[in-house]
C-alpha positions as CSV (number, residue, x, y, z in Angstrom):
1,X,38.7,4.0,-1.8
2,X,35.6,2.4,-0.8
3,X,33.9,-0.5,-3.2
4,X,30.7,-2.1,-3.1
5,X,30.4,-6.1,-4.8
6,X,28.7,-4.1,-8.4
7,X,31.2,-1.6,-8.6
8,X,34.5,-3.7,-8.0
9,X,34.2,-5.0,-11.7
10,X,34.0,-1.9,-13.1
11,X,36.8,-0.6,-11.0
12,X,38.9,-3.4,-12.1
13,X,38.0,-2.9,-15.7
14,X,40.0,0.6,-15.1
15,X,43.5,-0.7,-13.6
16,X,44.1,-2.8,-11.2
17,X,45.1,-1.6,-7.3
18,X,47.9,-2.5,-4.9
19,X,46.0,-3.8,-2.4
20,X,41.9,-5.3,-2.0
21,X,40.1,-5.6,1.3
22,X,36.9,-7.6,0.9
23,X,35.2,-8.2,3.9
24,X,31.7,-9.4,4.6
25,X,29.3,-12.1,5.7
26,X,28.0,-13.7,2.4
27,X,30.3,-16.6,1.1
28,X,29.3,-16.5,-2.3
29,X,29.7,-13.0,-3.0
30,X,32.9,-12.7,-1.3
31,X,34.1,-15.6,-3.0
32,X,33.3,-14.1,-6.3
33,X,34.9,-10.9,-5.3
34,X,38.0,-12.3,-4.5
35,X,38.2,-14.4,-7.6
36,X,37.6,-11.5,-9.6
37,X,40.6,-9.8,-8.0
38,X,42.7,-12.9,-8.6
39,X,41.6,-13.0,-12.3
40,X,42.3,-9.8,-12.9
41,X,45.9,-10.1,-11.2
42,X,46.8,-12.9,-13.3
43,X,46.0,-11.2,-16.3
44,X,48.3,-7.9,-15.2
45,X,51.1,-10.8,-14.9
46,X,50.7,-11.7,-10.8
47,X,51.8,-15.5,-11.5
48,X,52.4,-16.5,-8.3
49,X,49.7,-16.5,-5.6
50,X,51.0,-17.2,-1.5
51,X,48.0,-17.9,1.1
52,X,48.5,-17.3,4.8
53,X,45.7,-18.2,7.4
54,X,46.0,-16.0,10.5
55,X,44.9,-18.5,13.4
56,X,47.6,-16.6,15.7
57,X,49.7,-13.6,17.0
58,X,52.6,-15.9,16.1
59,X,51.5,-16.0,12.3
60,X,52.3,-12.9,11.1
61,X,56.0,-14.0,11.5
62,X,55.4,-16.1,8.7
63,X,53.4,-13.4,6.5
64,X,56.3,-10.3,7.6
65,X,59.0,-13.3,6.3
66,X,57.3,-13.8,3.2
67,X,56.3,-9.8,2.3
68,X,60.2,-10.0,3.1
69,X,61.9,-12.2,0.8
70,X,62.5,-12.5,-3.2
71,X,60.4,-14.5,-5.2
72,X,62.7,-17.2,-6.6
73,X,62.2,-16.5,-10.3
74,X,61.6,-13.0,-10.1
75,X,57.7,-13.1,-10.8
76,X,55.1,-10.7,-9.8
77,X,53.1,-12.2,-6.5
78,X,49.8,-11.5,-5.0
79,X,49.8,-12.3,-1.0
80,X,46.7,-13.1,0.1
81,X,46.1,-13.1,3.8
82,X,42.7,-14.8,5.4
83,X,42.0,-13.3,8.8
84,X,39.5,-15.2,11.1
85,X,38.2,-12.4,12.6
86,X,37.9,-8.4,11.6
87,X,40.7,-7.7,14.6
88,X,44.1,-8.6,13.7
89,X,45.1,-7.6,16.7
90,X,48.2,-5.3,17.9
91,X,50.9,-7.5,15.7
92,X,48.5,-7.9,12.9
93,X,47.7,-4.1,12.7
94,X,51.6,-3.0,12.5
95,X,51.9,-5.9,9.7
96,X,49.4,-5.2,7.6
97,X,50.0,-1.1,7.9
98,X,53.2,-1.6,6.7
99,X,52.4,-3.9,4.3
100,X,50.2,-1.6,2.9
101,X,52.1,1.5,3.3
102,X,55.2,-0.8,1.1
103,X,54.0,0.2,-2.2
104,X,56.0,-2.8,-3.6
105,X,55.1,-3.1,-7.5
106,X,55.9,-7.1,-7.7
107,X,53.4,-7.7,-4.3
108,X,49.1,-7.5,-4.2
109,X,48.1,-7.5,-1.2
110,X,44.3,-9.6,-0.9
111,X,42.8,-9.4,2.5
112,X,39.7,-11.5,3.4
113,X,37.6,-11.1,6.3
114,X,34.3,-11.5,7.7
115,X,32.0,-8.4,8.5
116,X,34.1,-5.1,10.2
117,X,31.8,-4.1,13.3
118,X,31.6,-0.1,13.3
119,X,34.7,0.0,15.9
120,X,36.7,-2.2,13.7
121,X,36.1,-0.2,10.7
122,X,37.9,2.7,12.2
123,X,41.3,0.4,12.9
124,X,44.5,1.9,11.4
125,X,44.8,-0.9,9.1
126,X,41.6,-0.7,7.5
127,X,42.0,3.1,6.8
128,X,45.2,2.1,5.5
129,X,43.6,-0.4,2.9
130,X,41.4,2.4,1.8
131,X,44.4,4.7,1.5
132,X,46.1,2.3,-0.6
133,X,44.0,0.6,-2.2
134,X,40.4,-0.4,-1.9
135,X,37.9,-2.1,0.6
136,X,34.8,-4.1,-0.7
137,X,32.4,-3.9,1.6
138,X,30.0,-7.1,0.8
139,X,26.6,-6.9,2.3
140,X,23.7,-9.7,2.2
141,X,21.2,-9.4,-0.4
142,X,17.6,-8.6,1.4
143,X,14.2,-9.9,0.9
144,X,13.4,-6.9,-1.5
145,X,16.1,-7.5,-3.6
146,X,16.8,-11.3,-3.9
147,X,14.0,-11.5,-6.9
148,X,15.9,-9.1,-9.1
149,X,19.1,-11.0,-7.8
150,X,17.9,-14.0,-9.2
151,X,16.5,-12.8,-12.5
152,X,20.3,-11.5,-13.2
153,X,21.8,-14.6,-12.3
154,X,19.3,-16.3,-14.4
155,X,19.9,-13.7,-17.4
156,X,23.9,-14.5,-16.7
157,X,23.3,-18.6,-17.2
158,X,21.1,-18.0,-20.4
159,X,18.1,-18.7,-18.7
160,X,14.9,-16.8,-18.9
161,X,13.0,-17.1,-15.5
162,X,9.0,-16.4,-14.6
163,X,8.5,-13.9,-11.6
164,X,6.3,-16.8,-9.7
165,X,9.2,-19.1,-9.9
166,X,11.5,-17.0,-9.0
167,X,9.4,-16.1,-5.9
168,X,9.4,-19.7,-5.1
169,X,12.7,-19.9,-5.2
170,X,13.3,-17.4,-3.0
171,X,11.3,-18.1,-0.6
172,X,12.7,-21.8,-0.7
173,X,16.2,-20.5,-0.3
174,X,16.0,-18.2,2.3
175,X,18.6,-15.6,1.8
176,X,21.1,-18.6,1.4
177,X,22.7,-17.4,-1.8
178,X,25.1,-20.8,-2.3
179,X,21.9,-22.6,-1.8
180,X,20.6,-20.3,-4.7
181,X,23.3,-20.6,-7.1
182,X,23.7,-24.2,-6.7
183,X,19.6,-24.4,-7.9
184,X,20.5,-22.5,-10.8
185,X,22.9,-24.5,-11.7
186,X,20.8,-27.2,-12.1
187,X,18.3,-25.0,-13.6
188,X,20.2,-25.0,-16.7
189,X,20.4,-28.6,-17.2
190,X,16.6,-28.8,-16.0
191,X,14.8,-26.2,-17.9
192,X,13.3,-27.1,-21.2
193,X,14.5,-24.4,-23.6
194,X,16.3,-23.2,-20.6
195,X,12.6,-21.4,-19.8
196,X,12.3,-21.4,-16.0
197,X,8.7,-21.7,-14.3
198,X,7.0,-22.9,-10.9
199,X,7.4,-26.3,-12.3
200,X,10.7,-26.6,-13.0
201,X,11.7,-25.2,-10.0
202,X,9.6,-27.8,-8.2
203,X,11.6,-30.5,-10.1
204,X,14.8,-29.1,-9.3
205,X,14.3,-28.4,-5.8
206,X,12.0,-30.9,-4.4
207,X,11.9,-34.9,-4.0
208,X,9.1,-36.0,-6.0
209,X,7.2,-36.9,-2.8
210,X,6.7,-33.2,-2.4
211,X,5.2,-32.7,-6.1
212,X,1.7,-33.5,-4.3
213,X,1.6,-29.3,-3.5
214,X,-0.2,-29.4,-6.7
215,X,-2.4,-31.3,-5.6
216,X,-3.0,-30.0,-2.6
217,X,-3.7,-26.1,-4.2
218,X,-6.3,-28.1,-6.8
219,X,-8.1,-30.2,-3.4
220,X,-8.5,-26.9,-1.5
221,X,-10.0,-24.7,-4.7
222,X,-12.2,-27.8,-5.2
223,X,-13.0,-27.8,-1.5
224,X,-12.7,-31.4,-0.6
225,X,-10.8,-30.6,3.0
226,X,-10.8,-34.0,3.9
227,X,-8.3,-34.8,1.2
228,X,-6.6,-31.5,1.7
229,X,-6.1,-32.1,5.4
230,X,-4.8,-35.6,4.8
231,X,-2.0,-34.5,2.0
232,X,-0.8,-31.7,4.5
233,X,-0.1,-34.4,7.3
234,X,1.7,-36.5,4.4
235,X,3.5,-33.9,3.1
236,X,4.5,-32.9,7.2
237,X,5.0,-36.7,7.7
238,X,7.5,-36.6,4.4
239,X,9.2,-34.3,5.5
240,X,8.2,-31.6,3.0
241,X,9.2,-27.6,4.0
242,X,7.0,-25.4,5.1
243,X,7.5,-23.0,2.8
244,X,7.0,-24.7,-0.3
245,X,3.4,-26.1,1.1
246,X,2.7,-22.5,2.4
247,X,3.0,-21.2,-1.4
248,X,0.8,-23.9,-2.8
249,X,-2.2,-22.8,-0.1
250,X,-1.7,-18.6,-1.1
251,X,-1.5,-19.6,-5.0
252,X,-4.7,-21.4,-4.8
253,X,-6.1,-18.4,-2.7
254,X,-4.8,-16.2,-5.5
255,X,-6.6,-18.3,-8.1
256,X,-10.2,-17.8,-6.7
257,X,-9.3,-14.4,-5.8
258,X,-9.0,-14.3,-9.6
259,X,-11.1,-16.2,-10.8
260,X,-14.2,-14.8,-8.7
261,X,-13.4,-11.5,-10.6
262,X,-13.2,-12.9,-13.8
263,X,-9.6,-12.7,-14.5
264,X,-8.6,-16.3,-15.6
265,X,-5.0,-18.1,-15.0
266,X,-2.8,-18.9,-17.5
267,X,-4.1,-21.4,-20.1
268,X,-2.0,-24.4,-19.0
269,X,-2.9,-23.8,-15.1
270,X,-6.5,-23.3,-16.5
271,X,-6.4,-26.8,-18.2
272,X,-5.6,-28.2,-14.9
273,X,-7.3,-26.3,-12.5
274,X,-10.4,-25.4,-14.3
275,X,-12.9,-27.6,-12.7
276,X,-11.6,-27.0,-9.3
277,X,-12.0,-23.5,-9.8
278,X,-15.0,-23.0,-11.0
279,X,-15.8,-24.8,-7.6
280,X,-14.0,-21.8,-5.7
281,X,-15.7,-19.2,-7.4
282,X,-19.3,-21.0,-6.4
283,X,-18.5,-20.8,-2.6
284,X,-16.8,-17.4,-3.0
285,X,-19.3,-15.5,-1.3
286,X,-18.9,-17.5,1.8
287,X,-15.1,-16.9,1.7
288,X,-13.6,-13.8,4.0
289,X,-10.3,-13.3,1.3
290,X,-9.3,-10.9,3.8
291,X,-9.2,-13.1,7.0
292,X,-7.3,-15.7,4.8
293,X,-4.4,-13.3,3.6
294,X,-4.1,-12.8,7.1
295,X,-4.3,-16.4,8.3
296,X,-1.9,-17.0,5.8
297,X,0.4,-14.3,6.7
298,X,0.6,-15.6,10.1
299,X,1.9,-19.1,9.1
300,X,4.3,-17.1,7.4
301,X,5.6,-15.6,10.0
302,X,5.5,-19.0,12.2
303,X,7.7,-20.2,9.7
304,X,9.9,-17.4,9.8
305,X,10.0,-18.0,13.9
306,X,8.5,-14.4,14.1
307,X,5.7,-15.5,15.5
308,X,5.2,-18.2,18.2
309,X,2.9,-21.2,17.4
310,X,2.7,-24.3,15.0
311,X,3.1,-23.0,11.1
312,X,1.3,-26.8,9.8
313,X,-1.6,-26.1,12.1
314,X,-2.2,-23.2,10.8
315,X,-2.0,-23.9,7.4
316,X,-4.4,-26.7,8.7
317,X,-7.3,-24.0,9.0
318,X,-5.8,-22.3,6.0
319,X,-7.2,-25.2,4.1
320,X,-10.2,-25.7,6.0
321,X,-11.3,-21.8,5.8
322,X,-10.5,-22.1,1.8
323,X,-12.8,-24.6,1.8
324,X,-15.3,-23.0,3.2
325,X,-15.4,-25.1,6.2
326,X,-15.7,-23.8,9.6
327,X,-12.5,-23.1,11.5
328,X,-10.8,-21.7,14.8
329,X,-11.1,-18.2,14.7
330,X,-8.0,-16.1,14.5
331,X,-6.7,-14.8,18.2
332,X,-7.2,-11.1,17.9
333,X,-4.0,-9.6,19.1
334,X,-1.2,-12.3,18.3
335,X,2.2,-12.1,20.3
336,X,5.6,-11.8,18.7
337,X,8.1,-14.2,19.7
338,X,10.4,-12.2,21.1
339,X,14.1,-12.2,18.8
């Protein structure tokens, strides 16, 4: 049968199979895949637990011996076999098909491997795992879905997460989800009543030379661009990420959008922002909100290496234009970098 990373819990909830391919790209989740497996067989009485890395034709000597011999005590075993790659090869294919096809009640059989290209997927010892047991096919969590990915993982630790800082997070992390579940790990010592926000997430994640991205959003509402341009070269010069500089620029964007139409921010951002906004909102009528979603979507995108061109210059007249002070105007046609 074919399993996905959600439904191999539930599947192992029901009984537990002779036999789990998990293959896939993503570390953590194939990590947590395989545990679960392992968990689960220690709990139907799999004690013992051999490991065979497969650098070589010459290693599946070594794994046919094994699959081969008695355990000394008699115990239940799981063998778990780590291929390097998702082709095995002509001696690993007849191995692991006749592993497979043993249907030995004291063996598992756990098989890790990265991704299976198309053509791999059709291998005879692939269809054999399916046969006999089941694959887990472990695909990377998108863009779309990382937010909600987060928000569960933050509803697992106890934690209870605003969508803002969860956006920062993600964009911080970058698909990385080891990256990810390290920060929430220190979320939960971080977070004051384990309540996650923008701040928090700045604490955890950044140095505190990079908690001036406040101050940065508050100098460009206010539209000082002096100061504003001399905090983005010191947060460059500190080495401060892109990203997170990026977000303070389109959060203060957001906040005169709002506050122009009379929708105020939340009270404690008010407290702190207030005078700076009302500042905005004076010069609004001067501001072109829609050229500065799009100069801000091409920083993004310079960032992201979609897009040729230097992401802190643009942020540069990101400020500037927020500020309601004359800037370069954007090229009309950009070019892609080409992937």
């Amino acid at each position: 049968m074919k399993l996905t990373f959600d439904s191999l819990a539930t599947q192992l909830a029901e009984r537990l199979l002779p036999a789990y391919l998990i293959s896939g790209d993503e570390p953590l989740l194939c990590g947590e895949a395989a545990d679960a497996v392992r968990t689960r067989a220690r709990a139907a009485g799999f004690s013992e637990r051999e490991v065979h890395f497969i650098e070589r034709a010459s290693d599946w000597d070594a794994v046919r011996a094994s699959a081969a011999s008695l355990s000394l005590f008699g115990a239940r075993r799981m063998l778990e076999i780590r291929l390097g790659t998702g082709r095995p090869g002509s001696a690993g294919n007849a191995a692991l098909v006749a592993l497979l096809g043993s249907r030995d009640p004291d063996t598992l059989l756990l098989i890790l491997t990265p991704r299976l290209e198309r053509e791999a997927q059709g291998a005879e010892w692939v269809r054999a795992a399916e046969t006999h047991g089941a694959w887990v096919q472990v695909w990377p969590v998108d863009a779309e879905r990382l937010v909600p990915w987060l928000r569960n993982r933050c509803r697992a630790l106890g934690l209870e997460a605003e969508t803002e800082a969860l956006a920062l997070l993600a964009s911080r992390i970058e698909g990385n989800l080891l990256a990810a579940q390290q920060e929430l790990a220190k979320l939960t010592l971080l977070a004051p009543s384990r309540n996650v926000t923008t701040e928090v997430v700045l604490a955890s994640v950044a140095d505190s030379a990079r908690f001036d991205v406040y101050q940065l959003g508050e100098a460009v509402l206010a539209g000082d661009a002096a100061r504003a341009l001399r905090m983005l070269a010191g947060l460059r010069a500190e080495g401060a990420e892109a990203t997170l500089v990026l977000w303070a620029l389109i959060r203060a964007l957001r906040d005169a959008w709002n506050a122009r139409a009379g929708a105020a921010p939340a009270p404690a951002a008010w407290q702190r922002r207030s005078a700076a906004l009302a500042q905005a909102v004076r010069r609004a009528s001067r501001l072109s909100f829609a050229a500065l979603v799009a100069r801000a979507e091409r920083a993004d995108r310079m960032i992201k290496g979609r897009l040729a061109g230097d992401a802190w210059d643009e942020m540069a007249l990101l400020a500037c234009e927020l500020c309601a002070v004359p800037a370069l105007a954007q090229p009309p046609a950009p070019q892609a970098r080409a992937s």
